[in-house]
N, C-alpha and C positions, 0 to 999 in steps of 0.2 A: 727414341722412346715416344710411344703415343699419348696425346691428350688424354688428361683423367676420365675424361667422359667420351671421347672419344665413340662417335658411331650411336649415343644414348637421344631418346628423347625425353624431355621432363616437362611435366605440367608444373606452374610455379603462381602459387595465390599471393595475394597480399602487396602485390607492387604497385604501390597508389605517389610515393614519393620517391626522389631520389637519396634521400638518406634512410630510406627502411631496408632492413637485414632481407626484405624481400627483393627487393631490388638488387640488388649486388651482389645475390645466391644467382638470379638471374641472368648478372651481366659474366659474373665468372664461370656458371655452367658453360655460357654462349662460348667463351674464351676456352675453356678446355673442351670443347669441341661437341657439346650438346646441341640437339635442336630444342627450341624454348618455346612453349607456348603458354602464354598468361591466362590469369582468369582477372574479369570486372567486376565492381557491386558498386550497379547504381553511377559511377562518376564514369564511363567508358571513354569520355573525351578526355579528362585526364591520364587515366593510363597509356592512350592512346598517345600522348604529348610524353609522357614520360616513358613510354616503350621504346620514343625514336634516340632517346639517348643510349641505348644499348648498341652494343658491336654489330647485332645482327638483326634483321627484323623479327618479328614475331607475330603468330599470329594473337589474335585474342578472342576470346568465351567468356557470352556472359555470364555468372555465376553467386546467385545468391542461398548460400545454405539452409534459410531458412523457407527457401519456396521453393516446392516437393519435383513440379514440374524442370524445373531447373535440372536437380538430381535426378529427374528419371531419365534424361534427354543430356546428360552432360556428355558420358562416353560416347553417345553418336554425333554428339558436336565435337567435339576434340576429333573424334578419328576424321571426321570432313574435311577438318583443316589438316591433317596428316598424311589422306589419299591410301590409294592399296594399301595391303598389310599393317597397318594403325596399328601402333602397339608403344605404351609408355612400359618405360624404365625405370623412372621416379617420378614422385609427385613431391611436393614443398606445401606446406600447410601453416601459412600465417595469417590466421584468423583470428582473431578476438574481438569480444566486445560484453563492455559492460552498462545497463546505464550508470547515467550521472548520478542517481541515490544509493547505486548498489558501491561506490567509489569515498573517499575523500573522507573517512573514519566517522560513517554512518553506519557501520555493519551493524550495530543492535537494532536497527531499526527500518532495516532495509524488506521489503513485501516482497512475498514469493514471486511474484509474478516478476519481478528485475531480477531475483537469483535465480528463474527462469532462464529470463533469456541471456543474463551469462552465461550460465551452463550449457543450455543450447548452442550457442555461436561457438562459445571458448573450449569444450570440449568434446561435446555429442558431434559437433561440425569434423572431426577429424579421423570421425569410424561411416559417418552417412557422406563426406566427401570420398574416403578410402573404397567403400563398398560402389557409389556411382562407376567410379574409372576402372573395377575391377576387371569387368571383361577385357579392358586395355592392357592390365599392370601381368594378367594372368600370362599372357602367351608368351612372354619372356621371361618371368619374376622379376624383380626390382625391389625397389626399396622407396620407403613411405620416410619421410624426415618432416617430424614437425617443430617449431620454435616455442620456448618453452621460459621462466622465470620462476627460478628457485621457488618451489613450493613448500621446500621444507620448514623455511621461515614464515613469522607473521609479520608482513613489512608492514610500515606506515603507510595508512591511508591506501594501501592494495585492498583492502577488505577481499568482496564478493569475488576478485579477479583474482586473487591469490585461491581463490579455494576453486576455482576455475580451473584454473594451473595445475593443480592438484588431482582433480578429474581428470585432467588432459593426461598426467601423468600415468597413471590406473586405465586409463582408454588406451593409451599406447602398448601399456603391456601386454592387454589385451586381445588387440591385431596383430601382436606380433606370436601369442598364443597360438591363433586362429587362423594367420596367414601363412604358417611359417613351412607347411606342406606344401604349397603354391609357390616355394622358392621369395617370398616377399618378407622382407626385411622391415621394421618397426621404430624410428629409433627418433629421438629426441636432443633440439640442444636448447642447451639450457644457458642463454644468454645474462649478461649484464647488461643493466639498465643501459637505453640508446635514446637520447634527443629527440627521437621522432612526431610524429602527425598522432600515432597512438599513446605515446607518452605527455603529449599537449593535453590530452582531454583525461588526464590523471590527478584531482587537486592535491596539491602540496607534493606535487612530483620534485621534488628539488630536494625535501626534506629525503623520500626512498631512494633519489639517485644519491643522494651523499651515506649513505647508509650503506647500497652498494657499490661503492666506490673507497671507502676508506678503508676498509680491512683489502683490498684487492692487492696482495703480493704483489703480484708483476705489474701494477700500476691498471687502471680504466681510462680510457677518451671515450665519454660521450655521445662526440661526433663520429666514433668510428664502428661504423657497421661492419666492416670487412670481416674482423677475426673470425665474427660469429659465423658470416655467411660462407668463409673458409671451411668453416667446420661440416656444415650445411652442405658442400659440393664432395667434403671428403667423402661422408659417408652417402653421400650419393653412387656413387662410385665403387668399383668393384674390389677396391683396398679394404673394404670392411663385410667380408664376403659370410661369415658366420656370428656377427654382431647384432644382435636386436634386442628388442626388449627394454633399450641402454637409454640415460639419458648423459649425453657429452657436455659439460659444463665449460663453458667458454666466458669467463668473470672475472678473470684475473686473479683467480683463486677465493676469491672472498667468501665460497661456499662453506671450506674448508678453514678456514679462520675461527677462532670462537670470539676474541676480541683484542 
């Protein structure tokens, strides 16, 4: 039986640590027999140190969503580093960001200009990243997987990012509306709270992770990135061949809970 990915190429954002769901969708695409090629913003020697810990090397592009030049020149960078025939499979989309007033149960009083640039990074970034690599994604279709935190809720202190989430949610359907002629699949997971580099710069993160972690049926760790990014490779992968639109909830059930 062949590797899940087997023969695929995937572009994969967000791999800045080794405990982020970006990394580990990475190191397992590498392991089920994908080619990986990362994206930077801004810290490129970090990723760079944190790339050599994967099975396989990688290459990397630098890529920041919010500067145009970037997006209009991504597809011809990624195909450089991929040589004749360039062509992705999937792409991985772990992007967010909010600032620090748009965060930490300021939402009455948080100025447009920071619910700006959430919405910008955390979900406009996941139809202007889709649309850059399209000439890539197109010659073979594939599928578009982005990371995602229960929008349905109004969690503690998520404010500006929670409605972020929510957009991201509505952008996804939307590509996957639009792409779905192109053979390109749309789909989302919807992870439980992770310990990470992006969850540090969350205040009263401790208060949201126990919130999503007590009702979680089948129990939550934390520290464990893996499930999510499990889910992240499946539907990478040609096991989810008429599924989009979707978003896969990977929480230990907690979505589904009422209390």
């Amino acid at each position: 039986m062949s590797a899940l990915l087997e023969g695929k190429t995937v572009l994969v954002t967000g791999v800045l640590t080794q405990q982020s769901i970006a990394f580990h969708a990475a190191r397992l695409a590498q392991q089920e027999g994908a080619r990986v090629v990362l994206t930077a913003f801004g810290r490129r020697s970090l990723v760079e140190l944190i790339a050599q810990r994967l099975p396989e090397p990688a290459a990397i592009v630098d890529l920041d969503v919010q500067n145009q030049d970037h997006l209009e020149t991504l597809a011809d960078r990624v195909a450089a580093q991929l040589g004749p025939d360039a062509a992705l499979d999937g792409v991985v989309h772990s992007i967010a960001f909010a600032p620090r007033d748009a965060l930490g149960g300021n939402f009455l009083h948080t100025g447009w200009d920071s619910v700006a640039t959430s919405l910008e990074v955390s979900a406009y970034s996941l139809k202007a990243l889709t649309v850059a690599v399209l000439p890539l994604l197109r010659r073979r279709g594939g599928a578009v997987v982005g990371l995602d935190f229960d929008a349905q809720q109004a969690w503690p202190h998520y404010d500006w990012m929670g409605v972020g989430k929510a957009a991201l949610e509505a952008t996804s359907r939307y590509l996957a509306r639009y792409l779905g002629g192109d053979g390109i699949r749309c789909n989302l997971v919807s992870a439980g709270p992770i310990r990470s580099t992006a969850a540090k710069s969350i205040p009263g993160f401790q208060e949201l992770a126990d919130a999503g972690t007590s009702r979680a049926v089948l129990g939550w760790d934390l520290e464990n990135p893996e499930p999510a990014a499990r889910a992240v490779v499946a539907l990478l992968s040609d096991w989810f061949p008429k599924t989009t639109g979707e978003i896969v909830h990977v929480d230990g059930g907690t979505h589904m809970v009422g209390a």
